[in-house]
C-alpha positions as CSV (number, residue, x, y, z in Angstrom):
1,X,131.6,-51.5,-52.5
2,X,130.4,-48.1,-50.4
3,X,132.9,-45.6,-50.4
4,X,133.2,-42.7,-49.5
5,X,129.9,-40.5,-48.9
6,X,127.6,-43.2,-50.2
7,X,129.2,-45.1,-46.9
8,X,128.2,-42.1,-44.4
9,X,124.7,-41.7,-46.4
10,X,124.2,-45.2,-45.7
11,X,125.0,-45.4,-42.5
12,X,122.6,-42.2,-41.6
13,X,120.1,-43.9,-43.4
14,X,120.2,-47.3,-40.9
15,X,120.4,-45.1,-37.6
16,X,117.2,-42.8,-38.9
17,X,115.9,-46.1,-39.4
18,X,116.8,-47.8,-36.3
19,X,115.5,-44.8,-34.4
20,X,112.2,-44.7,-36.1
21,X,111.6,-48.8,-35.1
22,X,112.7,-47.6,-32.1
23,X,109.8,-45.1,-31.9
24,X,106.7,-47.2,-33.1
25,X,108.2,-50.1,-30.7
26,X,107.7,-47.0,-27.9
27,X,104.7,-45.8,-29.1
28,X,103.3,-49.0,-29.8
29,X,104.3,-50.0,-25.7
30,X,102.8,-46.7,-25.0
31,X,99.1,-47.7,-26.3
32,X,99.3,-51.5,-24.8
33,X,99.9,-49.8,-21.3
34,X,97.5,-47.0,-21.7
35,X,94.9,-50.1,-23.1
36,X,95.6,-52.3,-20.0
37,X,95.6,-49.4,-17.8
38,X,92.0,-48.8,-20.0
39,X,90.9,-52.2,-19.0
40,X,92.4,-52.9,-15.9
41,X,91.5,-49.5,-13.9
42,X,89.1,-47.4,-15.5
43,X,87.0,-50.2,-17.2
44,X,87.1,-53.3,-14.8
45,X,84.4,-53.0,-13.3
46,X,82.4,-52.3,-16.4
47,X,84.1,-55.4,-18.2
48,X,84.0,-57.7,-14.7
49,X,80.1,-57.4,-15.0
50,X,80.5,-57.9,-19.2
51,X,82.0,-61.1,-18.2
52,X,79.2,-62.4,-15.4
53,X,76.7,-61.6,-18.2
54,X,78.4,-64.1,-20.2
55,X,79.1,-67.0,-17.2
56,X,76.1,-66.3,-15.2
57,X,72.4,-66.3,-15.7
58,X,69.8,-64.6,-13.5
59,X,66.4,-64.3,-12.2
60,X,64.2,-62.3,-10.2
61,X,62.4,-63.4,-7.5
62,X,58.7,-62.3,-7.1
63,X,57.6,-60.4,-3.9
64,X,54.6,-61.4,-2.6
65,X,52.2,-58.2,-1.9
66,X,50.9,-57.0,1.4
67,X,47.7,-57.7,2.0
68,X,44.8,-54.8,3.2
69,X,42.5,-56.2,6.1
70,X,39.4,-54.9,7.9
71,X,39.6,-53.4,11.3
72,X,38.9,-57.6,12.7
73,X,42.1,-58.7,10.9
74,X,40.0,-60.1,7.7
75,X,41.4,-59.2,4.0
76,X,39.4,-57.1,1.8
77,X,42.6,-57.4,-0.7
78,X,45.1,-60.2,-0.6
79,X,47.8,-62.0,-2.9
80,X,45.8,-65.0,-4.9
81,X,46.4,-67.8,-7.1
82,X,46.7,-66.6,-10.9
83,X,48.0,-67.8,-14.4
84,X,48.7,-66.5,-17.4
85,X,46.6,-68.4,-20.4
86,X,49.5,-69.0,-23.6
87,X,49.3,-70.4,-26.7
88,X,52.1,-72.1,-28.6
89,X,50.9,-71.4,-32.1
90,X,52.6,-74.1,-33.8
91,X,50.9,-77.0,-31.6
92,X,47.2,-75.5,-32.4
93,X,45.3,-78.5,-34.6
94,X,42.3,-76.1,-35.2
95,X,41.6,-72.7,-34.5
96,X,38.4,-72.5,-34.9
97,X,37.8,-75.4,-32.1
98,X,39.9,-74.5,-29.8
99,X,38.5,-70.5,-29.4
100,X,34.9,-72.1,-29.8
101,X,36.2,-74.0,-26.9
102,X,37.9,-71.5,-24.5
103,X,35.2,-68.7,-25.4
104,X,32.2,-69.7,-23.1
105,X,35.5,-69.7,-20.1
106,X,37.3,-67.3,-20.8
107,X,34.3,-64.7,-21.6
108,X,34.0,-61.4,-19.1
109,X,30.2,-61.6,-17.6
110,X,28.7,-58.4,-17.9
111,X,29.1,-56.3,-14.4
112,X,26.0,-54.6,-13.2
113,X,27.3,-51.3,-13.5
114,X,28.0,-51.8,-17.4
115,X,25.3,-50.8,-19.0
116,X,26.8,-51.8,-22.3
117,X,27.5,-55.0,-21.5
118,X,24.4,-55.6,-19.9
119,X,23.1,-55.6,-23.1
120,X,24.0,-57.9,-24.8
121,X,23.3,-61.1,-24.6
122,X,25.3,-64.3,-23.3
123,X,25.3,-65.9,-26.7
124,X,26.9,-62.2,-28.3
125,X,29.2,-62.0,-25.4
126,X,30.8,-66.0,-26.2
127,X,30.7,-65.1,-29.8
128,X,32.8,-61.6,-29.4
129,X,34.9,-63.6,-27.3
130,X,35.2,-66.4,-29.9
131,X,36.4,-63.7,-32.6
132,X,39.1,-62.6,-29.9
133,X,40.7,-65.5,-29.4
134,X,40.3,-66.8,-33.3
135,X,42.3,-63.3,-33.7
136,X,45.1,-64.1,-31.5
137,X,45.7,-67.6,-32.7
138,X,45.7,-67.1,-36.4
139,X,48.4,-64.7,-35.8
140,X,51.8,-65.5,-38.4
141,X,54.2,-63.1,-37.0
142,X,54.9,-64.9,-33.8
143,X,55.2,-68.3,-31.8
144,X,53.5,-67.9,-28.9
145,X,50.7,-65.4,-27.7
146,X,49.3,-64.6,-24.2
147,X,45.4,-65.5,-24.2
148,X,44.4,-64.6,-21.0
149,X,45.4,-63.0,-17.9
150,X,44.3,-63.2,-14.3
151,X,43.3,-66.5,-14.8
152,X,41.4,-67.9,-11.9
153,X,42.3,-71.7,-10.0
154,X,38.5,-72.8,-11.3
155,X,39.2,-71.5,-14.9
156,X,42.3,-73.2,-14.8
157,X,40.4,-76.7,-14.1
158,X,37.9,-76.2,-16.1
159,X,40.5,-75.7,-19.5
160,X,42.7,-77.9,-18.9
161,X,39.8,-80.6,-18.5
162,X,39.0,-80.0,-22.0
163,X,42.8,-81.6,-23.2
164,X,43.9,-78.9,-25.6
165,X,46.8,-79.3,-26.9
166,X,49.2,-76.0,-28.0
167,X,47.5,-74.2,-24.5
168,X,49.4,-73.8,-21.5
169,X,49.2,-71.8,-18.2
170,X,52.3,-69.6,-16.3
171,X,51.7,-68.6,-12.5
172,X,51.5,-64.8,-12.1
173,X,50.7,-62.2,-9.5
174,X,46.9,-62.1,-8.5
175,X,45.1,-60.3,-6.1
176,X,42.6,-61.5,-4.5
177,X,38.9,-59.6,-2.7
178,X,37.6,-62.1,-0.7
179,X,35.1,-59.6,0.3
180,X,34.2,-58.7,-3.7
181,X,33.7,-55.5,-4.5
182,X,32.9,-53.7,-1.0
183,X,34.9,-50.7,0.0
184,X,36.5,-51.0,-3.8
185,X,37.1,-47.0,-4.0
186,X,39.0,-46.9,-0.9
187,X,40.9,-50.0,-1.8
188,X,42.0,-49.0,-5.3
189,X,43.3,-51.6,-7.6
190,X,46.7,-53.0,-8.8
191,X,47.1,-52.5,-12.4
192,X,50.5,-52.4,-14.3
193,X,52.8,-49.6,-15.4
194,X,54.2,-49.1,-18.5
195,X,57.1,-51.1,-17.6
196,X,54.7,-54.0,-16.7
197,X,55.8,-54.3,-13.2
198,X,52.4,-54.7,-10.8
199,X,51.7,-51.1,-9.9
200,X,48.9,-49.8,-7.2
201,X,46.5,-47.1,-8.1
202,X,43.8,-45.0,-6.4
203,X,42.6,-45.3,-2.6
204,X,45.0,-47.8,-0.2
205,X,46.7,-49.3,-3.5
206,X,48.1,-46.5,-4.6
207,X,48.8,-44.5,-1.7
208,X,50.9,-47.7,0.3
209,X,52.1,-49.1,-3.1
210,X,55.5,-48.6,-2.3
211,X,55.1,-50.3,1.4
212,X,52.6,-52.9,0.0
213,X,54.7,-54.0,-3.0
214,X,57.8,-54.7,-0.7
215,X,61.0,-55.8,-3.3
216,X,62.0,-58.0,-5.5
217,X,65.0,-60.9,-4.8
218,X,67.7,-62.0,-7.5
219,X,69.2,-65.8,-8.1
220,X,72.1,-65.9,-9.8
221,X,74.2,-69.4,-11.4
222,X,76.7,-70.0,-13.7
223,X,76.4,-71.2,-17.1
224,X,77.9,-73.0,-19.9
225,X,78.7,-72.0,-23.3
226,X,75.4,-73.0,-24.7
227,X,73.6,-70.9,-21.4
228,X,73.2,-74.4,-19.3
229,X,73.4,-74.5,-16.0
230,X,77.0,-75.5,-14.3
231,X,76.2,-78.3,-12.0
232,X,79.2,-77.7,-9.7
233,X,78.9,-73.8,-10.3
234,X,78.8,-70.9,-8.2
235,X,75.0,-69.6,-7.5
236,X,73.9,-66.6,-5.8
237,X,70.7,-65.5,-3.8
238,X,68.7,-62.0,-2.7
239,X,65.4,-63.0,-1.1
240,X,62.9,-61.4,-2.1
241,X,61.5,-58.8,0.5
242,X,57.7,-59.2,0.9
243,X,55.2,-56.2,1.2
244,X,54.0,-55.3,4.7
245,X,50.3,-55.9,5.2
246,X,48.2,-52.6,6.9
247,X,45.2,-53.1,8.8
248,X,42.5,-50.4,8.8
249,X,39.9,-49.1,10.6
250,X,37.2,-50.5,8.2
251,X,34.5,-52.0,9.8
252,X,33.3,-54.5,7.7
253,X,29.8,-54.7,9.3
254,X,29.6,-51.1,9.3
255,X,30.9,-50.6,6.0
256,X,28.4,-53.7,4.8
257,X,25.5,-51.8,6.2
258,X,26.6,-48.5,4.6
259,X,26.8,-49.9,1.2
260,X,23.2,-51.6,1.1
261,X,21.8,-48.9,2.2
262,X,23.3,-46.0,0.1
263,X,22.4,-48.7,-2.8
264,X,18.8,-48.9,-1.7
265,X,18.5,-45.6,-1.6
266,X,20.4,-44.2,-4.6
267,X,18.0,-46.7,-6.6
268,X,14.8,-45.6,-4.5
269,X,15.3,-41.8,-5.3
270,X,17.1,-42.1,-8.4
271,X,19.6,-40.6,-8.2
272,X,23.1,-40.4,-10.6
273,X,25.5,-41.1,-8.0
274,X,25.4,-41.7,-4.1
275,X,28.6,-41.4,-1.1
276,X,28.3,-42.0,2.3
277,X,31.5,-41.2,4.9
278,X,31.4,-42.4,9.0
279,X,34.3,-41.2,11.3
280,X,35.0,-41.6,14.7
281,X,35.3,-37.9,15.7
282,X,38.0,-38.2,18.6
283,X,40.6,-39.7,16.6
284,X,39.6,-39.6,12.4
285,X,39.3,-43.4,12.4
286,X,37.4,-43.7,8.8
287,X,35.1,-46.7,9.3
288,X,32.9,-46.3,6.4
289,X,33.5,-45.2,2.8
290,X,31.3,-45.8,0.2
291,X,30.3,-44.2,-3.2
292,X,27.7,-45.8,-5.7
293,X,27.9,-46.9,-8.1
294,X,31.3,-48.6,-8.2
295,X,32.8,-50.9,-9.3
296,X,34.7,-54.5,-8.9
297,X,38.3,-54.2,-8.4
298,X,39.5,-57.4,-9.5
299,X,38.1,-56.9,-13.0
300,X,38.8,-52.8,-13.0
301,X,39.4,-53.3,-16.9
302,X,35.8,-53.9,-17.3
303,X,34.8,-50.6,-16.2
304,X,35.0,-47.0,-17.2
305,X,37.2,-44.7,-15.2
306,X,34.8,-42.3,-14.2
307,X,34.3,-45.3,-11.9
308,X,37.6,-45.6,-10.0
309,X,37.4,-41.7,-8.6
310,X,36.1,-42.4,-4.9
311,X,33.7,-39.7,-4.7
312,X,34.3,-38.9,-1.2
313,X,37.5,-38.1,-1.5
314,X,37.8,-37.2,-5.4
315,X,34.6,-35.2,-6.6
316,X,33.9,-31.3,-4.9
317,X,30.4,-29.9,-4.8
318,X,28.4,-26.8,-3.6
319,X,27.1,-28.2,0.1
320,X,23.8,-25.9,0.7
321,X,22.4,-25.3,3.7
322,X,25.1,-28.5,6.1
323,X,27.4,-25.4,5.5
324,X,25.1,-23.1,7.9
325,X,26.1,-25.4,11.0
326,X,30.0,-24.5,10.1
327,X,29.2,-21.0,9.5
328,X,27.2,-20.3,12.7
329,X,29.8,-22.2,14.7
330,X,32.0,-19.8,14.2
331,X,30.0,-17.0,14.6
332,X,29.5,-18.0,18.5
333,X,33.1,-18.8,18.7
334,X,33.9,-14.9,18.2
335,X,31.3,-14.0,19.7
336,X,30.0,-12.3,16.3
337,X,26.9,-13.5,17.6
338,X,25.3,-14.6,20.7
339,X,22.7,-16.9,21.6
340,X,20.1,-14.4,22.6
341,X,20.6,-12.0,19.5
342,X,17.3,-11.4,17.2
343,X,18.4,-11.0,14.1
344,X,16.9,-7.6,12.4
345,X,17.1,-8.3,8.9
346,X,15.1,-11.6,8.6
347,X,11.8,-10.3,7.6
348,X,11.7,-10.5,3.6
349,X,14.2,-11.4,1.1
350,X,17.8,-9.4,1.2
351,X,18.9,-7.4,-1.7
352,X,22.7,-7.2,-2.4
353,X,23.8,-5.3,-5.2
354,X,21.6,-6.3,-7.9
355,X,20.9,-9.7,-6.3
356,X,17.8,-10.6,-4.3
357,X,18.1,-13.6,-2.1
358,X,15.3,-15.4,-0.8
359,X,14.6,-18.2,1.6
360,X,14.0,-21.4,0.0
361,X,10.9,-21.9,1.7
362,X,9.9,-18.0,0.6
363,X,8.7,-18.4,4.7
364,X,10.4,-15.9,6.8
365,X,10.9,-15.1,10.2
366,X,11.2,-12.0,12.2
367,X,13.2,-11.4,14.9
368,X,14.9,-15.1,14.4
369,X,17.5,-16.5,17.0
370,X,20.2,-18.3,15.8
371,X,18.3,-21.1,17.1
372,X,15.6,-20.4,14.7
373,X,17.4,-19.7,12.1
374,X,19.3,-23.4,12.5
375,X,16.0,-24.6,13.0
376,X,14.1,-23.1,10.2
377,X,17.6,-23.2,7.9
378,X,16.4,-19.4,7.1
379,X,19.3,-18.0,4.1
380,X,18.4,-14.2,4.6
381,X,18.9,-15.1,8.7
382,X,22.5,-17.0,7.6
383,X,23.3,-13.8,5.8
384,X,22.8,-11.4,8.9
385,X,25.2,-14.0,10.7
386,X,27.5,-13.8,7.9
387,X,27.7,-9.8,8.0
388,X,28.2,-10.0,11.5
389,X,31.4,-12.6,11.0
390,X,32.5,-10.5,8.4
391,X,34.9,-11.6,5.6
392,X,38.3,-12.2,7.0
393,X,37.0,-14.0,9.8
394,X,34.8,-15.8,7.4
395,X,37.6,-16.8,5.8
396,X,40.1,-17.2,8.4
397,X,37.2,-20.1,9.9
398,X,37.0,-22.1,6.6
399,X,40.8,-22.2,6.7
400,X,40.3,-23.3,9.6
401,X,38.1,-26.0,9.6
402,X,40.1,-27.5,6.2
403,X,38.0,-25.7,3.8
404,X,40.9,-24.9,0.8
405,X,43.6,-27.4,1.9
406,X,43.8,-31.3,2.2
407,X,42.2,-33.5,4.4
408,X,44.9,-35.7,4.9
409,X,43.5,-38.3,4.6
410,X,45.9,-41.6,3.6
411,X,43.9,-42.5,-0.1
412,X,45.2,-41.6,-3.4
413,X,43.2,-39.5,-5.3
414,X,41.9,-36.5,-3.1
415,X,40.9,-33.7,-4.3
416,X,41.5,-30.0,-3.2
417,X,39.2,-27.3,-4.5
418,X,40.7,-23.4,-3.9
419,X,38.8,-21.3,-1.4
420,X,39.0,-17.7,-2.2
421,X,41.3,-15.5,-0.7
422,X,40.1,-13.7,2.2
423,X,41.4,-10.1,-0.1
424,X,38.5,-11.6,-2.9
425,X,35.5,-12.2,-0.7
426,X,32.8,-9.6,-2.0
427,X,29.4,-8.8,0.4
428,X,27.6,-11.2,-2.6
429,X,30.7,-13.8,-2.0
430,X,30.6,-13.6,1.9
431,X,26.2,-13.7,1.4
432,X,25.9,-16.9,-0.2
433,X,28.9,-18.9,1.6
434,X,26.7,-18.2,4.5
435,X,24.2,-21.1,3.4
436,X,26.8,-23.0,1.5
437,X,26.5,-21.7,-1.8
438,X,29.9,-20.3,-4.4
439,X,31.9,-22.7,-1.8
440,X,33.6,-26.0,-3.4
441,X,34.2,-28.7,-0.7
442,X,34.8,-32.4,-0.9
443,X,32.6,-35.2,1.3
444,X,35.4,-35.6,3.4
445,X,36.5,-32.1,4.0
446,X,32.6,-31.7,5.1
447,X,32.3,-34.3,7.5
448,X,36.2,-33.7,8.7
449,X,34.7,-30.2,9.5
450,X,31.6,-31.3,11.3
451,X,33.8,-34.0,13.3
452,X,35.0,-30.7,15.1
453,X,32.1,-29.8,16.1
454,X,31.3,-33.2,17.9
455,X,34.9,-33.0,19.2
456,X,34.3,-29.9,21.2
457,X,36.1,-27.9,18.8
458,X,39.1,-29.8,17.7
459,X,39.8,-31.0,14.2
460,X,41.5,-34.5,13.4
461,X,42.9,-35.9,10.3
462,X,40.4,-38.4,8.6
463,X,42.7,-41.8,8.5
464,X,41.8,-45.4,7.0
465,X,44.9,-47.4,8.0
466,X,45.4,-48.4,11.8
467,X,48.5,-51.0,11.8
468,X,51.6,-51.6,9.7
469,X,52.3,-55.3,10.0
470,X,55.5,-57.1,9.1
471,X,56.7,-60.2,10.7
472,X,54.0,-60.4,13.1
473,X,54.5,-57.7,14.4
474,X,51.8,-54.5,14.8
475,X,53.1,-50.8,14.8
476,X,50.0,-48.4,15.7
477,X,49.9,-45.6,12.9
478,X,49.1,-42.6,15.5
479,X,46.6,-39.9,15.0
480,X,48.0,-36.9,14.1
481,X,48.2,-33.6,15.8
482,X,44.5,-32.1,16.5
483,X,43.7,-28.8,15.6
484,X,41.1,-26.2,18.6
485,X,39.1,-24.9,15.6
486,X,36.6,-23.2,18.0
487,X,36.1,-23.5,21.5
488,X,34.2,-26.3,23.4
489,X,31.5,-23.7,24.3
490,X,30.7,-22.9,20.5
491,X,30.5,-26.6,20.1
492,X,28.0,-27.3,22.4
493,X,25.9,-24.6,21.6
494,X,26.4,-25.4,17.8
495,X,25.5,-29.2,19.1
496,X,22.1,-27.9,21.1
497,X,20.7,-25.7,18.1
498,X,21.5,-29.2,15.6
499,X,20.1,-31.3,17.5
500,X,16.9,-28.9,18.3
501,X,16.6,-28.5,14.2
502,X,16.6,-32.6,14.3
503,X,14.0,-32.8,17.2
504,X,11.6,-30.2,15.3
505,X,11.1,-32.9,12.7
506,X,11.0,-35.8,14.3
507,X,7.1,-36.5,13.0
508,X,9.4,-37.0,9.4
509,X,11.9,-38.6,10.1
510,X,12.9,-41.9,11.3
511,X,15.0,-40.9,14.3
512,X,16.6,-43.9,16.4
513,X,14.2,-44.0,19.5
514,X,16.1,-43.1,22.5
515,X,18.9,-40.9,20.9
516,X,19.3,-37.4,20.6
517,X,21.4,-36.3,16.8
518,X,22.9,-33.4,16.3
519,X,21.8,-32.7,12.7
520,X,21.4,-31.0,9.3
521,X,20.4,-31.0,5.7
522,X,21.3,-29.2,2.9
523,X,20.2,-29.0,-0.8
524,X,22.4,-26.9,-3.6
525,X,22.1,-26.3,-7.2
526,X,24.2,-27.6,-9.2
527,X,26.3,-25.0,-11.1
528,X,27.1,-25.5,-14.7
529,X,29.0,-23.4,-17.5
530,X,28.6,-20.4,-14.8
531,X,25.2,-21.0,-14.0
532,X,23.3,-23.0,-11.5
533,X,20.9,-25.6,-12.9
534,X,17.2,-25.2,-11.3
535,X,16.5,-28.6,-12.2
536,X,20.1,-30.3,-10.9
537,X,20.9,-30.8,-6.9
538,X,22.8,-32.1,-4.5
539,X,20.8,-33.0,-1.2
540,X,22.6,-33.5,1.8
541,X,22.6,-34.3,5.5
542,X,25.2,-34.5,7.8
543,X,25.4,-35.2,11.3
544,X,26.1,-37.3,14.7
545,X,25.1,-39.4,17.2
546,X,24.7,-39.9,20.0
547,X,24.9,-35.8,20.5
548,X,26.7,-35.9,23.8
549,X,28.7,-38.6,23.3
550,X,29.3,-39.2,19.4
551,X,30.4,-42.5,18.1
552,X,30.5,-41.5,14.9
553,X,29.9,-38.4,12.4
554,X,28.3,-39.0,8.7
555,X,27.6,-37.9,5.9
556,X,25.5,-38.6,3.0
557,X,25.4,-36.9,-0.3
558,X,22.9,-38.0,-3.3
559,X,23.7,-36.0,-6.9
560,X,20.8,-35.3,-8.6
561,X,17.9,-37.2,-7.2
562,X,14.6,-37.1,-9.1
563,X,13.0,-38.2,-6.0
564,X,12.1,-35.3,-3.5
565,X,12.6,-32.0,-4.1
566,X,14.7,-31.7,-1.0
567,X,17.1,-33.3,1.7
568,X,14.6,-33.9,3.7
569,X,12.8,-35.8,1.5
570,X,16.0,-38.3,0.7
571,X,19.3,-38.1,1.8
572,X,18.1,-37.5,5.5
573,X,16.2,-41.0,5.4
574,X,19.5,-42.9,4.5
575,X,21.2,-41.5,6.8
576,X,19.0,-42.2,10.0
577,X,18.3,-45.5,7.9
578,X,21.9,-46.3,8.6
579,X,22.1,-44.4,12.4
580,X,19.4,-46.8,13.3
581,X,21.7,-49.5,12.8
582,X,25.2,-48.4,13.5
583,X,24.0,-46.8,16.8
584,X,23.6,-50.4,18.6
585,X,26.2,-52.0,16.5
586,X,28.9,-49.6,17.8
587,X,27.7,-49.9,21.5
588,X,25.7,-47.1,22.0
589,X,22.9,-46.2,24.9
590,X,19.5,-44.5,24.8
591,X,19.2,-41.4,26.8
């Protein structure tokens, strides 16, 4: 029995208690709603997708690359049929067999520009290859191993004639050159990226990777418990966006021509390397490119790197003397100089500070005309024209004409070597630019800056791509904005005095009967470690044709041939060798 103050204790007891269940019943409603509120609001979305991941199943759908085609609509790089090589370990019968098997197919024929591989023998390059594969299928530590990748329709005949068992193929992404390995350097090559997602680099490839590669689709289904498909389920589909093929202005003729040619030749006069670059000066169409030697872009892997650089585009050099033609230009353009002026400093060699500059014939010439000195391509005459410029409007030209900044062109890899600030230019400095000497330019910043002087004085941007096409349908990529570098009158006289240097040889060279070219050749030392090599150079001759009406400016640039002590001993004969047949291909009269 409670009596008393054990009754009111006890009934204080059961209220403090009913108030505390009270409480957790509160706080414990209080944490359901804030939960759902947690899951309902804030999370949903988060926990919606959580629970397609566990009903659905999805795949990505492949886009099919652009292709890249000649200026006549044919592909020089196009989508192809490829597998993927596998092996399911556990299904091998005998190792040994099967890679004695697969070797002599799956080997990589030694290219001609790997002098390694070269080599070695056919026998030693089945027997490396045997090894390789032997490698891969002993392996423990997994199921299944990729063999081979890029794995042609023919290879896949020819394997799965020999009835292995364990080997099977997968489709994959291929690209296709139907034309081999012409105008590689300015296609580039589709590689992957660390993600392993088909990735464009170098020349067209890499700059138009993002329009060639176009986007990938998406199928979604529902699934099972055990991840099968639900017959009667939901499904879902993204099409896949294919990439948009550009057409260029690539001549394949042209470029056909260029190539055997600068192959010949580099090989004739031994040289290390070889690049040749034709433009059409009204507009910048690029319709040539080639450097040598290259390489083959559908087996890039087999190849050293050096070999993916487009030299045209990618590697600078000291021009010599097919820097005088820029140089003078501009001296007529502001009138630093006219026509008629006799230069009064062209008797012996100059002396500038404590440097005495000669003319690389050790001939000189008093009382030269510009004409002359064009003609004769005199140094110690360049330099009077040089003083008379001066150094801010020696600089102020080369800015002009591109020198210092990029070409524009639409290939990935350019390079941009710094011209000196007009503030740094020294007497010595302003001295040797004059004949093309302590200046870094690229191939195509050279022939970019010539093209202005065949287009009466206006600079274009050098471009390779004409058309985008999607859906059958051609968008013109427009030439951009042109730039009055000097004035038509400089360029014509510039013109008369290159093509008089040309004519005033014409019992050396092979000149295209009928055709007047405006031109000029240029030999430089090579500098190294802050001193020019006397036994390195880089000969040179730029020009175009026909004078008055030019279908096309070139250049062509041979490092360090041990043929010919000069330009005019090599480089000058590829290039007329390939004037005298682009001049009729492209349409053009005799005077």
């Amino acid at each position: 029995m409670i009596t008393g103050r054990n009754q009111a204790d006890y009934h204080s007891l059961k209220t403090w208690r009913i108030k505390l269940l009270a409480l957790l019943f509160l706080l414990g409603s209080f944490v359901i709603a804030a939960r759902l509120f947690s899951w309902q609001v804030l999370q949903s979305d988060l926990l919606a997708n959580y629970a397609r991941v566990q009903q659905q199943s999805q795949s990505s759908l492949p886009a099919m690359r652009g292709a890249i085609l000649a200026s006549d609509g044919f592909p020089l790089a196009t989508t192809g049929e490829a597998y993927l090589l596998w092996a399911s370990l556990k299904d091998i019968v005998d190792v040994k067999r099967t890679a004695s098997k697969l070797a002599p197919l799956l080997m990589d024929k030694p290219e001609e520009n790997d002098a390694t591989a070269s080599a070695k023998t056919e026998e030693e390059l089945v027997l490396n290859e045997e090894e390789r594969i032997k490698t891969l299928l002993g392996r423990t530590d997994v199921v299944w191993v990729p063999v081979k990748r890029k794995i042609g329709k023919e290879q896949k005949q020819q394997i799965e004639s020999l009835g292995i068992k364990g080997i099977g193929f997968d489709p994959e992404e291929g690209r296709a050159y139907p034309e081999a390995s012409m105008a590689a350097q300015v296609l580039g090559f589709v590689g992957k990226d660390t993600a392993g997602t088909p990735k464009g680099y170098f020349g067209l490839e890499g700059f138009y990777d993002l329009t060639l590669s176009g986007s990938k689709g998406v199928k979604t289904w529902e699934k099972d418990a055990f991840g099968n498909p639900i017959i009667l389920g939901g499904s879902h589909k993204v099409g896949a966006q294919d990439g948009i093929t550009i057409k260029t202005h690539i001549d394949r003729s042209a470029q056909y021509l260029v190539e055997r040619h600068l192959k010949e030749g580099v090989e004739k006069y031994e040289a290390a390397e070889g690049v040749v670059v034709v433009m059409r000066p009204s507009d910048g169409a690029i319709l040539a490119m080639a450097g040598f030697p290259a390489y083959d872009p559908a087996k890039f892997n087999n190849f050293d790197k050096e070999f993916y650089i487009n030299p045209a585009i990618g590697e600078s050099f000291e021009p010599g003397s097919i820097f005088k033609v820029l140089v003078m230009a501009a001296a007529l353009d502001s009138e630093a100089v006219a026509p008629e002026d006799k230069c009064d400093s062209c008797s012996g060699p100059r002396v500038i500070a404590e440097y005495t500059i000669e003319s690389g014939s050790k001939q000189y010439y008093p009382d030269s005309t510009p004409k002359e000195i064009i003609e004769h391509s005199d140094n110690v005459g360049m330099i009077w024209v040089a003083e008379r410029l001066g150094e801010e409007k020696m600089a102020d030209y080369l800015q002009k004409y591109g020198i210092g900044r990029s070409s524009g062109i639409d290939l990935q890899g350019e390079l941009v070597p710094p011209l000196r600030d007009s503030d740094d230019w020294g007497l010595i400095d302003l001295a040797t630019a004059s004949f093309g000497q302590g200046v870094a330019i690229t191939p195509i910043q050279m022939v970019r800056a010539v093209g202005a002087l065949a287009n009466a004085g206006k600079l274009v941007t050098p471009q390779v791509v004409d058309k985008i096409i999607a859906q059958n349908q051609e968008d013109d990529i427009k030439p951009q904005k042109t730039e009055q570098v000097i004035s038509p009158r400089a360029a014509k006289q510039i013109t008369d005095m290159m093509v008089n240097g040309v004519e005033s040889k014409s019992d050396m060279w092979p000149i295209p009967r009928g055709f007047q070219v405006a031109g000029k050749t240029g030999t430089a030392q090579i500098p190294v470690a802050g001193h020019y090599d006397p036994n390195k150079v880089v000969s040179s001759f730029v020009g175009f044709a026909p004078a008055n009406n030019p279908k096309f400016v070139m250049i062509v640039s041979l490092k360090d041939p041990k043929v010919g002590q000069y330009a005019s001993q090599n480089a000058a004969f590829i290039w007329f060798n390939i004037a005298d047949d682009l001049l009729p291909y492209f349409g053009a009269q005799p005077n």
